[in-house]
C-alpha positions in Angstrom: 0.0 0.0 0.0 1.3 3.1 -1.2 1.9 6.5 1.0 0.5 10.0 -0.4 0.9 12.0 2.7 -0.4 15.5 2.4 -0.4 18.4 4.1 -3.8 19.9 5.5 -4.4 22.6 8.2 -6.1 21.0 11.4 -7.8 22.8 14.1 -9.3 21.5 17.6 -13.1 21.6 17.6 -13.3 20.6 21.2 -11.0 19.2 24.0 -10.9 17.9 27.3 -12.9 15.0 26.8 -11.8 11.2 27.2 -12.5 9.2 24.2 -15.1 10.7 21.5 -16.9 8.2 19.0 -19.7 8.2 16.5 -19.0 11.5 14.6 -22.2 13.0 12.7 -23.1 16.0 11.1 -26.3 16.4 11.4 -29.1 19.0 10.6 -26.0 21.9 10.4 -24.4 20.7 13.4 -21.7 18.3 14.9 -23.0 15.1 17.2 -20.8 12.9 18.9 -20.2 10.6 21.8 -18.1 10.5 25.1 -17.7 7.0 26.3 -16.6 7.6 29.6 -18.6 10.6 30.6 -21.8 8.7 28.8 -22.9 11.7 26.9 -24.1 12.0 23.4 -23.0 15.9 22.7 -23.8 18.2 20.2 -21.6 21.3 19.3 -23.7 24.6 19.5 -23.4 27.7 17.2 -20.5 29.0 20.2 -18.1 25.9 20.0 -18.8 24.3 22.6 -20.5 21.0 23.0 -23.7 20.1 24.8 -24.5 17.0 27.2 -27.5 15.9 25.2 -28.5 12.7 26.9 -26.7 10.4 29.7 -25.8 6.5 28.7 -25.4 5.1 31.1 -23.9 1.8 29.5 -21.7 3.5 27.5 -23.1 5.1 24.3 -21.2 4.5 20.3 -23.3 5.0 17.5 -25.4 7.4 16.0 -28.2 7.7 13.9 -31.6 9.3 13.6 -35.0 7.9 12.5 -37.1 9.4 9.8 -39.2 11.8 12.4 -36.2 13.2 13.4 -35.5 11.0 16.9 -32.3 9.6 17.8 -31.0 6.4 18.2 -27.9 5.5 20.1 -26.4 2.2 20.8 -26.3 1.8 24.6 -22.8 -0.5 24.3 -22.4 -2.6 27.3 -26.0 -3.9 27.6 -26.4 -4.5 24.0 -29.3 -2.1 23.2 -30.1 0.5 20.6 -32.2 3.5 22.6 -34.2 6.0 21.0 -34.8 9.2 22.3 -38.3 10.4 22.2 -39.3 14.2 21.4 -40.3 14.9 25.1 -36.7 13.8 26.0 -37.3 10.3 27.5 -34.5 8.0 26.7 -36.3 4.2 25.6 -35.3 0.6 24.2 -35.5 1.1 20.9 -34.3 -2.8 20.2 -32.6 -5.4 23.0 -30.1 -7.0 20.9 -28.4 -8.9 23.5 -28.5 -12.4 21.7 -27.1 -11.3 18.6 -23.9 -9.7 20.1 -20.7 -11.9 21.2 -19.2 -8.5 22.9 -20.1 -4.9 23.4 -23.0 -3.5 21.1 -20.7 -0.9 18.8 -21.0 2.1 15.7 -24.4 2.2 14.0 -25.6 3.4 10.6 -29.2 4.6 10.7 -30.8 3.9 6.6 -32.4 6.8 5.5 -35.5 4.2 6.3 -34.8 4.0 9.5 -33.2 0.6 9.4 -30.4 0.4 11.3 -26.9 -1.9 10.9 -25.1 -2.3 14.3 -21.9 -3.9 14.8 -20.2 -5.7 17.5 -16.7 -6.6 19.6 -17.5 -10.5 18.8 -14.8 -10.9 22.1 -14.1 -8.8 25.4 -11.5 -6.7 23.4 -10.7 -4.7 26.9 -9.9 -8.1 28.8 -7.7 -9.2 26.5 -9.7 -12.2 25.2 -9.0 -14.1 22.2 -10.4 -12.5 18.7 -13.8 -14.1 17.2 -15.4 -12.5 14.6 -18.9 -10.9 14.6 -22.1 -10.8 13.2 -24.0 -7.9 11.9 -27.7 -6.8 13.2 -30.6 -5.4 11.2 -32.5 -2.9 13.8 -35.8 -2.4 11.5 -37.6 0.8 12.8 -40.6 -1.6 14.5 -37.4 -2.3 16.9 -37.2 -5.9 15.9 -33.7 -7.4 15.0 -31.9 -10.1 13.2 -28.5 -11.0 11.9 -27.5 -10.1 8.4 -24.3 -10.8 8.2 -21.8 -12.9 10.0 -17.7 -13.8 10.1 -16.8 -10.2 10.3 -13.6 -9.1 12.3 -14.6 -6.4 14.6 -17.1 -4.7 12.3 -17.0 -0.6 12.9 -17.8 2.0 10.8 -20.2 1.9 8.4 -21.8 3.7 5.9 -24.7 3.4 3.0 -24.0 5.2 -0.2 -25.9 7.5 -1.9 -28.9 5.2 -3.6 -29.7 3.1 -0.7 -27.9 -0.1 -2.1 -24.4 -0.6 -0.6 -23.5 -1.1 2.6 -19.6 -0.6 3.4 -18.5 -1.8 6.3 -15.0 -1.7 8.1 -13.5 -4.8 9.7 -11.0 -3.2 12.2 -9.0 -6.5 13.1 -9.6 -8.1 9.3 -7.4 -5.9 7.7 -9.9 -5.1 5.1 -13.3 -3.3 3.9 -16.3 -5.0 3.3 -19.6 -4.2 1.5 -22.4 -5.5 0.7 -25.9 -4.6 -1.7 -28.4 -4.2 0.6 -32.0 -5.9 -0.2 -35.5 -4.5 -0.7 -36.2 -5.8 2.7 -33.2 -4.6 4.9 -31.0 -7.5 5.0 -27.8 -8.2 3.0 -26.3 -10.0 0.0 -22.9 -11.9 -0.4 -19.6 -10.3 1.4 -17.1 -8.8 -1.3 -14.3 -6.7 -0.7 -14.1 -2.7 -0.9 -10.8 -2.9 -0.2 -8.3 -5.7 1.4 -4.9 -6.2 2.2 -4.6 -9.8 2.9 -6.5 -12.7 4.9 -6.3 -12.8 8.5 -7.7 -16.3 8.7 -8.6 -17.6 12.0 -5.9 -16.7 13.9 -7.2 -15.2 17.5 -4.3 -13.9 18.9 -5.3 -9.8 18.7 -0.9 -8.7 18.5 -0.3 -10.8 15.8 -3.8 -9.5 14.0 -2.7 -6.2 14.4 0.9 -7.2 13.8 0.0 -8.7 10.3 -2.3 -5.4 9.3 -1.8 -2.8 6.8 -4.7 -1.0 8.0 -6.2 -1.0 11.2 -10.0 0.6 10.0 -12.2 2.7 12.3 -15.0 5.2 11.8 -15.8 5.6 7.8 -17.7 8.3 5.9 -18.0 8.2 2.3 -17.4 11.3 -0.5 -18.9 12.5 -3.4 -16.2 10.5 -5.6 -16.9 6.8 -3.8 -13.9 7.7 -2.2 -13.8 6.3 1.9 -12.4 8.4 5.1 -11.0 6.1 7.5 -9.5 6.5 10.8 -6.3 4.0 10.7 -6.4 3.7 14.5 -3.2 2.4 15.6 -1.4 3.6 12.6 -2.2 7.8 13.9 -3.6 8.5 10.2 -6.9 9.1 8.6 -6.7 7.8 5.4 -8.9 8.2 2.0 -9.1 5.2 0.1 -10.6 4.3 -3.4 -12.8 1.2 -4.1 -9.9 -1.2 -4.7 -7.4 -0.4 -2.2 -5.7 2.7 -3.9 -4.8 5.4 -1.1 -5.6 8.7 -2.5 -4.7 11.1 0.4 -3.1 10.4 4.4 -3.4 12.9 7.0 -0.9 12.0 9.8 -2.0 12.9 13.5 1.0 11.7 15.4 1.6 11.1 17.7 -2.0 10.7 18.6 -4.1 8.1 16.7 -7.7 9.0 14.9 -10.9 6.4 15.6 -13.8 7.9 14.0 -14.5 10.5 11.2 -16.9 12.1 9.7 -17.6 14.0 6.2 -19.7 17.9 7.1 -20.1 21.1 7.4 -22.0 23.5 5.2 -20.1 22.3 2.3 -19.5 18.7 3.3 -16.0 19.2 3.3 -15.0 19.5 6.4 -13.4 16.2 7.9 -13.8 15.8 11.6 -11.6 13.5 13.2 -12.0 11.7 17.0 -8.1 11.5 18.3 -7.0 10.2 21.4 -3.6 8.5 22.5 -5.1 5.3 22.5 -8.1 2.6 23.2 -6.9 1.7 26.3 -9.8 1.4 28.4 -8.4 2.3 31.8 -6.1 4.9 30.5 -8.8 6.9 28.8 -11.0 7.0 31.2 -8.2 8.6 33.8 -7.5 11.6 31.5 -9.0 14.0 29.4 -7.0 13.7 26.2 -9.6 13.0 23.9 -10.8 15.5 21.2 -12.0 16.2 18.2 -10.0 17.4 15.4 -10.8 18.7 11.9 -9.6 19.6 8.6 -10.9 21.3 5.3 -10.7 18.3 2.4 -11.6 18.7 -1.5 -14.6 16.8 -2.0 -17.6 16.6 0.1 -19.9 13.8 1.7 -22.2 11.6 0.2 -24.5 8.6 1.6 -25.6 8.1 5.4 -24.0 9.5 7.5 
């Protein structure tokens, strides 16, 4: 895999937070989440972001319904919550039996369907890697696996006419897409981009050892171009159907984990950094913030 690095101009959005996830723009202004203060925030017209709603079970992904409510994964008990007008957080959909580890990032369908992800392992205990399945959340609340033998699948997005899915696959050292059916569920695996087999192997080093890429967070552009937060690897990275890397913006010495095409133009790339995943570590300090960046072509597809 080739290297383009590039040179862009990036500013701080907000600080002092401890790890931020689930970027989205969204009616003209930013969303994200705090895992270890539980908050869903929004950024306000003055900078600064606003406490939204309190997860307790650790909140990740984002999306929004058709009316305009707000779904969030709750991560730790497995549950997509939706938060009614009058500002009463609910169970949207229990998906406890479809998840082999912590609930994860969501994509909300312009239909409301919703595609959640999973750990498939206790990645924080230092358990063996499995792979994991993906859930349908239809907008009834009921759920069912669409997609299985994915390694640690993230961020996700659905392009621009409905019909692809494209999914990252954090410890599989690839990205995965999929058409997506009249009825919400999805066809065969193929690759959007992949740098080699991981195969079975469970041991996470060597996984991450063997990688090119380590994918997070994804948004997609106007081209059918993908941002991706390389994790580990302290680079967002914009890649082409294929595998071609088109631009690299290096955030050393801290690493990116989510992204996020918006703005008024679309072209503004916001970027989650923090030193590291590190449960324990991240929740003792407030190093976590959001970053961003001005980028040539703007967003397309959910979110």
């Amino acid at each position: 895999m080739s290297k383009i690095m590039s040179k862009y101009e990036i500013s701080v959005v907000v600080d002092g937070f401890h790890y931020l996830e689930g970027p989205r723009w969204y009616k003209e202004a930013l969303w994200f989440v705090d895992f270890y203060t539980q908050g869903v925030y929004r950024v306000n017209d003055q900078g600064v972001a606003d406490k939204i709603v309190h997860v307790e079970q650790q909140p990740s992904g984002l999306g929004w319904l058709p009316d305009g409510r707000m779904l969030v994964v709750s991560m730790k008990d497995r549950k997509v919550l939706r938060l009614e007008d009058n500002g009463e957080l609910v169970v949207h959909a229990d998906i406890w039996d479809h998840c082999a580890g912590h609930a994860n990032d969501m994509v909300v369908a312009p239909n409301g369907n919703a595609y959640v992800g999973n750990f498939g392992f206790d990645l924080m205990s230092g358990a063996d890697h499995k792979d994991a399945a993906l859930i349908l959340v239809k907008v009834d609340g009921s759920s069912q696996v669409v997609a299985e033998g994915l390694s640690f699948p993230n961020g996700m997005v659905i392009s621009a006419d409905q019909k692809t899915l494209i999914v990252n696959e954090l410890f599989g050292n690839r990205i995965s897409q999929f058409d997506i059916k009249a009825d919400g569920s999805l066809g065969e695996r193929r690759d959007f981009a992949s740098f080699g087999a991981l195969g079975d192997e469970p041991n996470l080093g060597s996984r991450i050892g063997q990688a090119k890429i380590l994918p997070d967070g994804l948004a997609l552009d106007a081209e059918g171009a993908v941002w991706f937060a390389d994790t580990l690897n302290h680079r967002a990275v914009r890649m082409a159907e294929g595998g071609e890397v088109l631009e690299v913006i290096d955030t050393s010495p801290e690493g990116v984990f989510a992204v996020a095409l918006g703005g008024k133009e679309g072209k503004t790339l916001f970027m989650c950094a923090a030193p590291d995943w590190d449960e324990a570590s991240r929740k003792s300090e407030t190093k976590g913030r959001m970053l961003s960046t001005q980028v040539n072509v703007g967003h397309a597809g959910t979110p």
